[in-house]
BALOBA-1460 file (C-alpha; in Angstrom, 3 decimals):
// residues 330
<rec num="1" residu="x" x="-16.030" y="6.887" z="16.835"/>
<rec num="2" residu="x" x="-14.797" y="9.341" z="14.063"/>
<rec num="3" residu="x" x="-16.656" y="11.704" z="11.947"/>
<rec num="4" residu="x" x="-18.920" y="10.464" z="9.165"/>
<rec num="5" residu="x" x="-16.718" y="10.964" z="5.672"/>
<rec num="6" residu="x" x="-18.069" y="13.297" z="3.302"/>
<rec num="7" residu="x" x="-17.677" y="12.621" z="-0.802"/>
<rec num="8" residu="x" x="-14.349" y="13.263" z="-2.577"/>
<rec num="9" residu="x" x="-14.447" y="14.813" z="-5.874"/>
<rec num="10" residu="x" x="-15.743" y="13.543" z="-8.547"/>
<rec num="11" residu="x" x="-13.598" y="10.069" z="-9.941"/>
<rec num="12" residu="x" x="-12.889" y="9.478" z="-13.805"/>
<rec num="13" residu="x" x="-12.832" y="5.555" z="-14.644"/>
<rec num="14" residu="x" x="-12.198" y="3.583" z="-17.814"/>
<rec num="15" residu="x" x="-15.439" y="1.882" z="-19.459"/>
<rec num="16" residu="x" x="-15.193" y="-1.978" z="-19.222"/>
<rec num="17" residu="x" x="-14.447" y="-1.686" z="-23.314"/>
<rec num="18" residu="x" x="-11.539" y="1.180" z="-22.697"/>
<rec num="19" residu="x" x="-10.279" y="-1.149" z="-20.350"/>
<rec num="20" residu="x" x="-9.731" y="-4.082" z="-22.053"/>
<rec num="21" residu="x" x="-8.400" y="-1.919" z="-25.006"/>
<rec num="22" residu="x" x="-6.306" y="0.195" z="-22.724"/>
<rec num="23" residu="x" x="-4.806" y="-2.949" z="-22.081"/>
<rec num="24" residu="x" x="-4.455" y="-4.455" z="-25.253"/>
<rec num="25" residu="x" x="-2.491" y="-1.211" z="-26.356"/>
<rec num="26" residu="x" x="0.188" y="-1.425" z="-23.674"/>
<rec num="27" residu="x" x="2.694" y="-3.343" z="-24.748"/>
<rec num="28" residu="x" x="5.490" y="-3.428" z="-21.783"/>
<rec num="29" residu="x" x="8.741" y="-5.638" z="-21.550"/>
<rec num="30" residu="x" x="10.662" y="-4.508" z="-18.267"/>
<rec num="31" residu="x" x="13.611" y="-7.409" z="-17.614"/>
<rec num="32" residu="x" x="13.716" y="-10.626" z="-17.184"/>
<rec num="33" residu="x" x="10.345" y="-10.434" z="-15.280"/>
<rec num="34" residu="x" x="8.191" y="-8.025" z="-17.569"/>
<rec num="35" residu="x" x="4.087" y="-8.303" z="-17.260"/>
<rec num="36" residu="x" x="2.042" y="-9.079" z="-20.142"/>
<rec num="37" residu="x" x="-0.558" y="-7.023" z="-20.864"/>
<rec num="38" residu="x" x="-4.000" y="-6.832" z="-20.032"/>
<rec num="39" residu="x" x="-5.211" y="-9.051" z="-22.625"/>
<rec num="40" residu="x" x="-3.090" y="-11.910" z="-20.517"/>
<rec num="41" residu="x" x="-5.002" y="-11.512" z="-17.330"/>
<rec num="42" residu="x" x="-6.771" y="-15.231" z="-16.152"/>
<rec num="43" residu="x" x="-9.701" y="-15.411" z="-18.116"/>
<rec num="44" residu="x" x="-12.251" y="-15.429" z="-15.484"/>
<rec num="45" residu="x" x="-10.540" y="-12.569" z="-13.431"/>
<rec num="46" residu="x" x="-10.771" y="-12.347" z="-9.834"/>
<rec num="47" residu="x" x="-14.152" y="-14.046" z="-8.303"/>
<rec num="48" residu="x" x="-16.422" y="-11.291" z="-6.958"/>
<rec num="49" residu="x" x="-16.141" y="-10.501" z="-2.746"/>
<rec num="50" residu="x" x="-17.309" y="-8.802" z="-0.204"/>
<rec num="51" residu="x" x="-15.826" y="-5.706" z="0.022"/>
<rec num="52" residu="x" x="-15.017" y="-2.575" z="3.184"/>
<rec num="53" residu="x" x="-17.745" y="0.183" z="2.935"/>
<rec num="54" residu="x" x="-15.026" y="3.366" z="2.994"/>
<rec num="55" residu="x" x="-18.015" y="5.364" z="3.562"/>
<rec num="56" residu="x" x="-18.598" y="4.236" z="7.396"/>
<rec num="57" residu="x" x="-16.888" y="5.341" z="10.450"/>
<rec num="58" residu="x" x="-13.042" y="5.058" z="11.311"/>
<rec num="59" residu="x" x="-11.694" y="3.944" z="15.016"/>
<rec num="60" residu="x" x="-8.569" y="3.949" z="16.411"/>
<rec num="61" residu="x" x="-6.101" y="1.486" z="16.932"/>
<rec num="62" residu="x" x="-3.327" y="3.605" z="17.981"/>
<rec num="63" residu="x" x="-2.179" y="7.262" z="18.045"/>
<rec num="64" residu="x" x="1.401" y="8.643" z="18.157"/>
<rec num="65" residu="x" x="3.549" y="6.105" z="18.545"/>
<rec num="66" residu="x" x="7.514" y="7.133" z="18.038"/>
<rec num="67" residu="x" x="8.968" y="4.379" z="15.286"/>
<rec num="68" residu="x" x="12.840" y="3.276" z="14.991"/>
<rec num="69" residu="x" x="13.625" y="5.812" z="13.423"/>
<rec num="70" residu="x" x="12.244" y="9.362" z="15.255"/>
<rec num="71" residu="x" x="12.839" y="11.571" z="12.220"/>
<rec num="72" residu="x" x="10.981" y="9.770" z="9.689"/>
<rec num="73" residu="x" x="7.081" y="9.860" z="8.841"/>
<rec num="74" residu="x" x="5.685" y="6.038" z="8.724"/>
<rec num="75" residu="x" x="5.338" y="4.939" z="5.118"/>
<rec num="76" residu="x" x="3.309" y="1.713" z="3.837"/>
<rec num="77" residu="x" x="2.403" y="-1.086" z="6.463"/>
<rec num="78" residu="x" x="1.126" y="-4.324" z="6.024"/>
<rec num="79" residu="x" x="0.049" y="-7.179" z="8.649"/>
<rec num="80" residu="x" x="1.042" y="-11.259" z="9.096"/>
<rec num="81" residu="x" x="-2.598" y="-12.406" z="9.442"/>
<rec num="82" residu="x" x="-1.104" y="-15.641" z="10.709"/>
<rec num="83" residu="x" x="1.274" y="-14.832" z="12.858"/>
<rec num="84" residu="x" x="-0.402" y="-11.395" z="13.876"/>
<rec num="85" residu="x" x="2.351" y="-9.468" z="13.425"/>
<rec num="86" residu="x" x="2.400" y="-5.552" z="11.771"/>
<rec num="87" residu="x" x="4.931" y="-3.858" z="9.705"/>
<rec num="88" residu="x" x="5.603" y="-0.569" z="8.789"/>
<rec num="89" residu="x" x="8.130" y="1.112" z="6.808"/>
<rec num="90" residu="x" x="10.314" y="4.565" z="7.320"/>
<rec num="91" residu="x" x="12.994" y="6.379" z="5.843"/>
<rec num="92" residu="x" x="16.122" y="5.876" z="8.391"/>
<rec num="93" residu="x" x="17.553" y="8.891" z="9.860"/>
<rec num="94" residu="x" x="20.639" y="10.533" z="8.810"/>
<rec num="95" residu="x" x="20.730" y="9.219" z="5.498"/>
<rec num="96" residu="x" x="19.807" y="10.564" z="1.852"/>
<rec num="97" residu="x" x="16.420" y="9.422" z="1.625"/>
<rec num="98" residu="x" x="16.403" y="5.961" z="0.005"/>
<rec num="99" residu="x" x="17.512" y="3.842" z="2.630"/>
<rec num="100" residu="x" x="14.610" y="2.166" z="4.640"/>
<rec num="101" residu="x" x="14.153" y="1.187" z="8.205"/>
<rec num="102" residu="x" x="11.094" y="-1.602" z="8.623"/>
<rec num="103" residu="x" x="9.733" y="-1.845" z="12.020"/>
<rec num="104" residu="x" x="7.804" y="-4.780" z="13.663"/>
<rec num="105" residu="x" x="5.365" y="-3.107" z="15.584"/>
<rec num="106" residu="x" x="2.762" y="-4.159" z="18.420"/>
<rec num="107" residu="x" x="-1.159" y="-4.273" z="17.494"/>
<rec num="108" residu="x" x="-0.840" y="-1.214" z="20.285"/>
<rec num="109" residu="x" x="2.135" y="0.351" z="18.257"/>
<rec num="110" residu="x" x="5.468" y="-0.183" z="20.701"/>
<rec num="111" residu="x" x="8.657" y="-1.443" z="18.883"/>
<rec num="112" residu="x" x="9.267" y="-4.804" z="18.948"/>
<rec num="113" residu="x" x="12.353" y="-4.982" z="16.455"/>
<rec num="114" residu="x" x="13.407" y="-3.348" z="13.157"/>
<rec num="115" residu="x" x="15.485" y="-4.165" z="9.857"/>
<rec num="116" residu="x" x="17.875" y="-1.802" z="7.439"/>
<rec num="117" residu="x" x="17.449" y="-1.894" z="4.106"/>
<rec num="118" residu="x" x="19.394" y="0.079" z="2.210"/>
<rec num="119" residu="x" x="19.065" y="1.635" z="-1.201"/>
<rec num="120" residu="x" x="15.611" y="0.778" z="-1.463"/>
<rec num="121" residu="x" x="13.044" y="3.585" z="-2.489"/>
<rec num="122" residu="x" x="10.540" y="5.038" z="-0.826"/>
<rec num="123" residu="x" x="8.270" y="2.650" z="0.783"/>
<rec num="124" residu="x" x="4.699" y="4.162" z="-0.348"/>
<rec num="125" residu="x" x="3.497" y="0.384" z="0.148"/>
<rec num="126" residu="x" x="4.728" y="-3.144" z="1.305"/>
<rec num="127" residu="x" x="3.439" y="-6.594" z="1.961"/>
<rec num="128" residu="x" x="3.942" y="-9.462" z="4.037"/>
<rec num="129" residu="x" x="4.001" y="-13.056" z="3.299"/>
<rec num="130" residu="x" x="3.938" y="-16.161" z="5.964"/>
<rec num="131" residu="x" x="5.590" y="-18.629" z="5.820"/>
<rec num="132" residu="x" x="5.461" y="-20.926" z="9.131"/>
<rec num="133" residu="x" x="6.402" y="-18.634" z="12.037"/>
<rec num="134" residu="x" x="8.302" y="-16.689" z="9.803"/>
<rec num="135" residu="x" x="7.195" y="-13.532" z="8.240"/>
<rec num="136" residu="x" x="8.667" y="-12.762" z="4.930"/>
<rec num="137" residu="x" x="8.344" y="-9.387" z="3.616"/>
<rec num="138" residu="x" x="7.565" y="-7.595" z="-0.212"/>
<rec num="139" residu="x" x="8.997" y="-4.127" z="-0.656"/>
<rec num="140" residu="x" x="10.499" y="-2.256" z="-3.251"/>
<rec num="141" residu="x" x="14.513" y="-2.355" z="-3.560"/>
<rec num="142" residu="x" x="16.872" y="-1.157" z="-5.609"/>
<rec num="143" residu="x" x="16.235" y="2.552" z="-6.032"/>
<rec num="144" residu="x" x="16.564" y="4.548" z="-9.071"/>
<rec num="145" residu="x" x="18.547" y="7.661" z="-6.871"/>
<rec num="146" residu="x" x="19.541" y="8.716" z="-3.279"/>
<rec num="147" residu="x" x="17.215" y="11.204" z="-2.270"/>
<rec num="148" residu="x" x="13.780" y="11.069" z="-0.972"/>
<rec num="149" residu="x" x="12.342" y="11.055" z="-4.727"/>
<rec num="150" residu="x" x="13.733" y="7.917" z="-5.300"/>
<rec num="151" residu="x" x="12.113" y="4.468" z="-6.307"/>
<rec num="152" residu="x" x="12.224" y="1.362" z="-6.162"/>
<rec num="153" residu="x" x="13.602" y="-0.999" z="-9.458"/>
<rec num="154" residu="x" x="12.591" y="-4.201" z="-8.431"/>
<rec num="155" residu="x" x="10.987" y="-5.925" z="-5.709"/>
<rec num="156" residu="x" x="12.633" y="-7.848" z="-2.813"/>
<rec num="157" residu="x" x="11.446" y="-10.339" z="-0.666"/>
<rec num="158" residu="x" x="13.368" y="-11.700" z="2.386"/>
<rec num="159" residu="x" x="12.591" y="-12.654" z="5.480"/>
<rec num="160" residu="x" x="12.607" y="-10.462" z="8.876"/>
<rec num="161" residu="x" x="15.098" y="-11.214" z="11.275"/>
<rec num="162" residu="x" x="15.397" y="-8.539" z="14.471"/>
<rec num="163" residu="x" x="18.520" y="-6.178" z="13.582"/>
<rec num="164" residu="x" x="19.860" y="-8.213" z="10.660"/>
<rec num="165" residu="x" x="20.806" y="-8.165" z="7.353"/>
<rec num="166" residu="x" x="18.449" y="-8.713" z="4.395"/>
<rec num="167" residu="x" x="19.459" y="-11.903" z="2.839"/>
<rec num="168" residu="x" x="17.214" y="-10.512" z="-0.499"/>
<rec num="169" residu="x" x="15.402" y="-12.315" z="-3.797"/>
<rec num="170" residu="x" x="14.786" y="-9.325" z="-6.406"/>
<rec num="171" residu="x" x="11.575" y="-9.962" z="-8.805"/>
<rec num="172" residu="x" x="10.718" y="-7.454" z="-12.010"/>
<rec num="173" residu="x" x="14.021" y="-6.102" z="-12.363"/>
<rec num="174" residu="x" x="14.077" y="-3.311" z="-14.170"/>
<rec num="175" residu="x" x="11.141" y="-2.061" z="-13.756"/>
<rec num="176" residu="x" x="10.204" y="1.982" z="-12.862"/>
<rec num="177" residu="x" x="8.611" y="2.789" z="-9.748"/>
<rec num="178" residu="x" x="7.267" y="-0.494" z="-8.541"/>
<rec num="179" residu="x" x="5.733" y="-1.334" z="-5.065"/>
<rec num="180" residu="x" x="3.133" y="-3.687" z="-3.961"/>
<rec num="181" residu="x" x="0.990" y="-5.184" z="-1.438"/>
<rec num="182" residu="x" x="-0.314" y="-8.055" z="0.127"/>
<rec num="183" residu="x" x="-4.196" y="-9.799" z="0.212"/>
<rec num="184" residu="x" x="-3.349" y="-11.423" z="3.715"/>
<rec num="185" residu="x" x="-7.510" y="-13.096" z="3.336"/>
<rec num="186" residu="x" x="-6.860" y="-14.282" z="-0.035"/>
<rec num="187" residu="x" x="-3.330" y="-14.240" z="-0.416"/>
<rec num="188" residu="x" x="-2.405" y="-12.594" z="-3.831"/>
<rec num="189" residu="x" x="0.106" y="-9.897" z="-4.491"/>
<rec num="190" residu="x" x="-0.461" y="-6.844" z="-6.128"/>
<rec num="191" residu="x" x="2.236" y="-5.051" z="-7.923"/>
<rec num="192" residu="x" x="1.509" y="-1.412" z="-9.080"/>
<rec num="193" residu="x" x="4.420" y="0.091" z="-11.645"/>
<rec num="194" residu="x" x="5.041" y="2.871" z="-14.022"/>
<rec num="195" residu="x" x="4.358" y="1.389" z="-17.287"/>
<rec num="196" residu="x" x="3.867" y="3.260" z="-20.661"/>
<rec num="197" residu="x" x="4.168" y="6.672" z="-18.516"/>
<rec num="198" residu="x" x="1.323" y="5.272" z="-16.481"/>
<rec num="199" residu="x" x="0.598" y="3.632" z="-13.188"/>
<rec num="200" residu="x" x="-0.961" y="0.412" z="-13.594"/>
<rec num="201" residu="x" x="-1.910" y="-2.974" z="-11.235"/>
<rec num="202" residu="x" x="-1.448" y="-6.229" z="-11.586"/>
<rec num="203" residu="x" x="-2.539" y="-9.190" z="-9.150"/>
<rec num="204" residu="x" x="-1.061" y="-12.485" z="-8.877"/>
<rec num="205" residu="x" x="-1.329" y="-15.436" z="-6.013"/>
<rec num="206" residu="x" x="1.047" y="-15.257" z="-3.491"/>
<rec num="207" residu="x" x="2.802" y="-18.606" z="-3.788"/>
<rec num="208" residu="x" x="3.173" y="-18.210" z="-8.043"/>
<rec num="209" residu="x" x="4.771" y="-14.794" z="-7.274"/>
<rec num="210" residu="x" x="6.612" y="-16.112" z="-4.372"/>
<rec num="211" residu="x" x="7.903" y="-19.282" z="-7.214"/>
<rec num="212" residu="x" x="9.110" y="-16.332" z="-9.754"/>
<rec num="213" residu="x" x="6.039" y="-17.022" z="-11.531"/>
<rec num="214" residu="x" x="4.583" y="-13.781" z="-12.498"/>
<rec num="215" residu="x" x="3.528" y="-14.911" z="-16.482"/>
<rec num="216" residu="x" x="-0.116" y="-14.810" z="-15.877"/>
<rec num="217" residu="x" x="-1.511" y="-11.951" z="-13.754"/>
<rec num="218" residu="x" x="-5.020" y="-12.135" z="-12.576"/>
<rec num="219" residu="x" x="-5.935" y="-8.967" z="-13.964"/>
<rec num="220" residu="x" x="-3.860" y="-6.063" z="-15.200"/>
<rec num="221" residu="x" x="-4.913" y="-2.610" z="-15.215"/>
<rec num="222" residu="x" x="-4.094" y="1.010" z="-15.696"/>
<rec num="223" residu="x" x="-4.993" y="3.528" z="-12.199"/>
<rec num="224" residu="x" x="-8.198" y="5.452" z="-12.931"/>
<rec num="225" residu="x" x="-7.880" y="9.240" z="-12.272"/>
<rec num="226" residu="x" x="-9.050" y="9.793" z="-8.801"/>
<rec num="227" residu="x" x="-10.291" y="14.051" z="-9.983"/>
<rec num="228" residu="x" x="-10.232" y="16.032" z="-11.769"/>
<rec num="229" residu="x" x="-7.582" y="17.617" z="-10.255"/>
<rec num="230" residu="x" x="-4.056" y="16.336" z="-9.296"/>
<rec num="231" residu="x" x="-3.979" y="14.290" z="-6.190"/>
<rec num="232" residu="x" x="-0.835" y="12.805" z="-3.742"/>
<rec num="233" residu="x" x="-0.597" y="9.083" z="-4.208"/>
<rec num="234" residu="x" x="-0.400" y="7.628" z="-0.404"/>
<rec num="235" residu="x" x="-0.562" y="4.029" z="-0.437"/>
<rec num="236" residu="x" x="-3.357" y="1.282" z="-2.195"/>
<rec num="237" residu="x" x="-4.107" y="-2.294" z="-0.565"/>
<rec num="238" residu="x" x="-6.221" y="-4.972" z="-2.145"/>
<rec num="239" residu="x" x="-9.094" y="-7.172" z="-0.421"/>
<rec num="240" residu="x" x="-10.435" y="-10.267" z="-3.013"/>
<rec num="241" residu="x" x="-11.723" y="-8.195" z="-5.899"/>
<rec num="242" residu="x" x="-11.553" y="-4.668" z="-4.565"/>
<rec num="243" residu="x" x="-8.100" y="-2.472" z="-4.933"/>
<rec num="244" residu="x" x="-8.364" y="0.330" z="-2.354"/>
<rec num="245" residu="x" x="-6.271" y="3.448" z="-2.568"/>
<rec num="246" residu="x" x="-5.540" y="6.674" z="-0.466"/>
<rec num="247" residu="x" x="-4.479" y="9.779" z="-1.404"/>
<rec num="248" residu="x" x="-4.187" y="13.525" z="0.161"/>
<rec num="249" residu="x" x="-1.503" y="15.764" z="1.781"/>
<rec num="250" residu="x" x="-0.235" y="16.443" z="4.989"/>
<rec num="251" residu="x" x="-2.295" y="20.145" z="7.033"/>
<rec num="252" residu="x" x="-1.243" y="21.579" z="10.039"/>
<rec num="253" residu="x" x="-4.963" y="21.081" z="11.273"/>
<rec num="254" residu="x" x="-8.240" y="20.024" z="10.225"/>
<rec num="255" residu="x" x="-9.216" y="22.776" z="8.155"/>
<rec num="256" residu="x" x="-7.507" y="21.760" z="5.288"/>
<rec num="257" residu="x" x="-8.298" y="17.722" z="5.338"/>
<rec num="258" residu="x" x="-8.266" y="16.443" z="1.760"/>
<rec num="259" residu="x" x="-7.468" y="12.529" z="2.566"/>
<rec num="260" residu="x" x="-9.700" y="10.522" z="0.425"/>
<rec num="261" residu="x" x="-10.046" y="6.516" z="0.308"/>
<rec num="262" residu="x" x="-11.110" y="5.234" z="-3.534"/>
<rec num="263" residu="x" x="-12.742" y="1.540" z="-3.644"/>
<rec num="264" residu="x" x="-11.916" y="0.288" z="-7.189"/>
<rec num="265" residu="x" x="-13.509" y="-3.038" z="-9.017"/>
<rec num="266" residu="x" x="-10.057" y="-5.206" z="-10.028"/>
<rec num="267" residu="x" x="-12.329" y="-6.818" z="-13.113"/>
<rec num="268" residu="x" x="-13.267" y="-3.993" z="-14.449"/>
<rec num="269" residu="x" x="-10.822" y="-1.129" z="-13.506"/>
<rec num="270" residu="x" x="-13.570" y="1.444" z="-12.433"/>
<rec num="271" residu="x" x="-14.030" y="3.947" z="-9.443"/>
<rec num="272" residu="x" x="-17.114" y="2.102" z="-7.352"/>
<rec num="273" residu="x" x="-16.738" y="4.296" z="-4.146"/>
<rec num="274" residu="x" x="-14.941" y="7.774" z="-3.047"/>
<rec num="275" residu="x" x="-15.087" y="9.279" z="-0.213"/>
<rec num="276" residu="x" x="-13.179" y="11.868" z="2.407"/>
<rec num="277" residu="x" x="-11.436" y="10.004" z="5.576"/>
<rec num="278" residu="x" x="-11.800" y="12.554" z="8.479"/>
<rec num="279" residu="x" x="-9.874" y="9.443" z="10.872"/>
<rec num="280" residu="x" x="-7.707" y="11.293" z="13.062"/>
<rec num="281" residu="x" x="-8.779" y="14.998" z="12.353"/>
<rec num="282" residu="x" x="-7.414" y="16.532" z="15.649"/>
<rec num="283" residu="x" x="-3.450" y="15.440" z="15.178"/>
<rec num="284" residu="x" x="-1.332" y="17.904" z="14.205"/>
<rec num="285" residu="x" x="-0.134" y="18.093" z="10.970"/>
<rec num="286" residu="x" x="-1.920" y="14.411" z="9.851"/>
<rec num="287" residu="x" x="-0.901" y="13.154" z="6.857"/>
<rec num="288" residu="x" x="-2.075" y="9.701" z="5.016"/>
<rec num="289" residu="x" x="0.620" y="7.081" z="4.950"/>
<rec num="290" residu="x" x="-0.187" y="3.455" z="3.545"/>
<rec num="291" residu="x" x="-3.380" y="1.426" z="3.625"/>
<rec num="292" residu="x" x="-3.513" y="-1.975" z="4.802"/>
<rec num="293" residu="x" x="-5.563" y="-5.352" z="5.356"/>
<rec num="294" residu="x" x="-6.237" y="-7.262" z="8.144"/>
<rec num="295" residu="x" x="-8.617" y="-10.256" z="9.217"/>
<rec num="296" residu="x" x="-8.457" y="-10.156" z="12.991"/>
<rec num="297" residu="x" x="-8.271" y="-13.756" z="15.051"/>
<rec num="298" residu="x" x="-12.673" y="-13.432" z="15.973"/>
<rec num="299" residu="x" x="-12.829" y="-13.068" z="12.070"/>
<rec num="300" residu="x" x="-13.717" y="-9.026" z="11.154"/>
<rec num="301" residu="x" x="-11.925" y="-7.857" z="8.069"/>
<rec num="302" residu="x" x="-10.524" y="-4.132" z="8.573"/>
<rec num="303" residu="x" x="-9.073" y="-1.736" z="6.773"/>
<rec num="304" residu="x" x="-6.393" y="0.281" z="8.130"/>
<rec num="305" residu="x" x="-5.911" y="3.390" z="7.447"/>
<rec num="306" residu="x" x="-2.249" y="5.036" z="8.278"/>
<rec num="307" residu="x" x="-1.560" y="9.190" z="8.922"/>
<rec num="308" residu="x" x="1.885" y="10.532" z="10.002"/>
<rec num="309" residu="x" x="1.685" y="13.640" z="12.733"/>
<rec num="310" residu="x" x="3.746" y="15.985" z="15.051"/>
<rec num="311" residu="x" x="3.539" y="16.836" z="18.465"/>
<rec num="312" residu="x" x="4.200" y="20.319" z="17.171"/>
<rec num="313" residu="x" x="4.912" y="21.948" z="13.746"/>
<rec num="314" residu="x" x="8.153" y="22.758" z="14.858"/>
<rec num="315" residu="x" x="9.110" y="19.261" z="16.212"/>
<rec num="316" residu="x" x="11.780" y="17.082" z="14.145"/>
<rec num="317" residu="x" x="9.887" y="13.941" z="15.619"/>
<rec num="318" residu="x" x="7.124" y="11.965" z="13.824"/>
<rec num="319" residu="x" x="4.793" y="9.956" z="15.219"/>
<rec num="320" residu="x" x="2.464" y="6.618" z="13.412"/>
<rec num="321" residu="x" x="-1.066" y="6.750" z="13.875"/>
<rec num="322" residu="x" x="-3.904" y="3.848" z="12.504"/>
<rec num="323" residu="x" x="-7.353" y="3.839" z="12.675"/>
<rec num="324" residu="x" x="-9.659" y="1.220" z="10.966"/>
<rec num="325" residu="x" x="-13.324" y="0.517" z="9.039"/>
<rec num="326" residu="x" x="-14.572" y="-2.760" z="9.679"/>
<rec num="327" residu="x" x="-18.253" y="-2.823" z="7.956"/>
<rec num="328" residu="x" x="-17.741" y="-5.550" z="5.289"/>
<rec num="329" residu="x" x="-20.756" y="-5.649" z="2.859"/>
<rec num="330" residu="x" x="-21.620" y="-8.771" z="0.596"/>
């Protein structure tokens, strides 16, 4: 068992009235698949759930595990709650910096197989969709350059096959910045772009979005400030009503830990808990990559929580480490 967290800075949230307004204000058509507003969310919202207390204890599920692609830091991750499979996402080697390698990983982190994508972003976060024994997968595409700073345009979705070829369908073309993630309990999407100069969220069930359908989102609304000071965006997951996000940079040791999770309420679009993530202190240079979901087959919910390390500082190679909270209150 890990170290008790400590609290992050202070958070800055909307009001439920700024909210709505905030909404009604932002006015966004982004191609052929452009999100209304917040004023178009469902009516009723999302229906209240229990949600992961970020405050508790992390534990491991693995530690420095080489991916596909040795080079790379491990990006966003998401699971296949039905056919308990884990993704995670990586820059490929030798290339500019928007081309994407997605690995199929063990639950004890060895390589099972691993797709190409090219020219797709980033990868800050993906999901996963079943469908049967298959396991279709969400992810940004279509990147606005060719270096590491690029992101994606669109999103993709296309099923995994072992060393093939993405046989892609593109969603929200035209958008700036876009990535999502995947409710594998509840099965909704969530889709977090730059809209108005501003990040915002929108949620949607997984089989309209999967249909094209993305009219009528859930809810729709704009990322709080996590401080008062600036903060590096490092991946977000959603669990029924509750968006969590992660955030920090990468420190040669733990003296300089800053990784903090953020529990947010979907409905209303405020900061409900903060607090610093101390889950694998002792790796060398840890940095947070990508938060994820998963509802394991004896029925805990976790949340996983992703870091990048080194062996050294001075070693090209990168290794994927996750740890977990599994206290579920409500």
């Amino acid at each position: 068992m890990l170290q008790n967290p400590v609290p992050c800075p202070p958070s800055r949230a909307l009001s439920r009235r700024s909210f709505f307004r905030a909404g009604a204000a932002t006015a966004v058509a982004l191609g052929a698949g452009a999100l209304r507003t917040g004023t178009a969310a469902a009516d009723d919202g999302i229906p209240v759930s229990p949600y992961i207390d970020i405050t508790q204890p992390s534990y491991d599920l693995f530690r420095s595990k080489m991916l596909h692609e040795s080079h790379h830091v491990m990006q966003g991750f998401a699971f296949d709650n039905v056919n308990r499979r884990l993704f995670v996402v990586q820059a490929q080697n030798g290339t500019s910096g928007d081309d994407l390698c997605l690995n199929q990983l063990s639950f004890s982190g060895e390589v099972l197989g691993s797709m190409h994508v090219a020219h797709a972003g980033h990868g800050v976060s993906i999901g996963v969709e079943p469908v049967g024994t298959a396991s279709y997968i969400w992810m940004e595409c279509d990147a606005d350059g060719t270096t590491t700073d690029a992101r994606g345009t669109a999103l993709a979705r296309f099923k995994f096959v072992d060393g093939g070829t993405p046989s892609v369908k593109k969603f929200l073309t035209g958008s700036k910045a876009i990535t999502c993630a995947t409710d594998p309990v509840y099965r909704r999407l969530a889709v977090r772009r730059s809209e108005g100069g501003r990040m915002w969220y929108s949620v949607y069930p997984l089989a309209s979005a999967a249909a094209g359908d993305f009219s009528t989102p859930l809810v729709h609304f704009p990322q709080p400030a996590l401080s008062t000071s600036s903060v590096v965006f490092q991946g977000y997951s959603i669990l029924g009503s509750s968006l969590y996000t992660l955030d920090g940079s990468g420190h040669a040791d733990a003296a300089g830990i800053d990784s903090c999770v953020t529990r947010i309420d979907m409905n209303t679009g405020l900061v409900r808990d903060r607090a610093l993530t101390r889950a694998g202190s002792t790796l060398v240079y840890r940095e947070p990559e990508g938060l994820a979901v998963y509802r394991t087959a004896g029925g805990e919910t976790r949340l996983f929580l992703g870091f990048g390390s080194r062996s050294s500082m001075d070693n090209v190679d990168r290794y994927a480490n996750l740890f977990y909270k599994n206290v579920l209150v409500g």
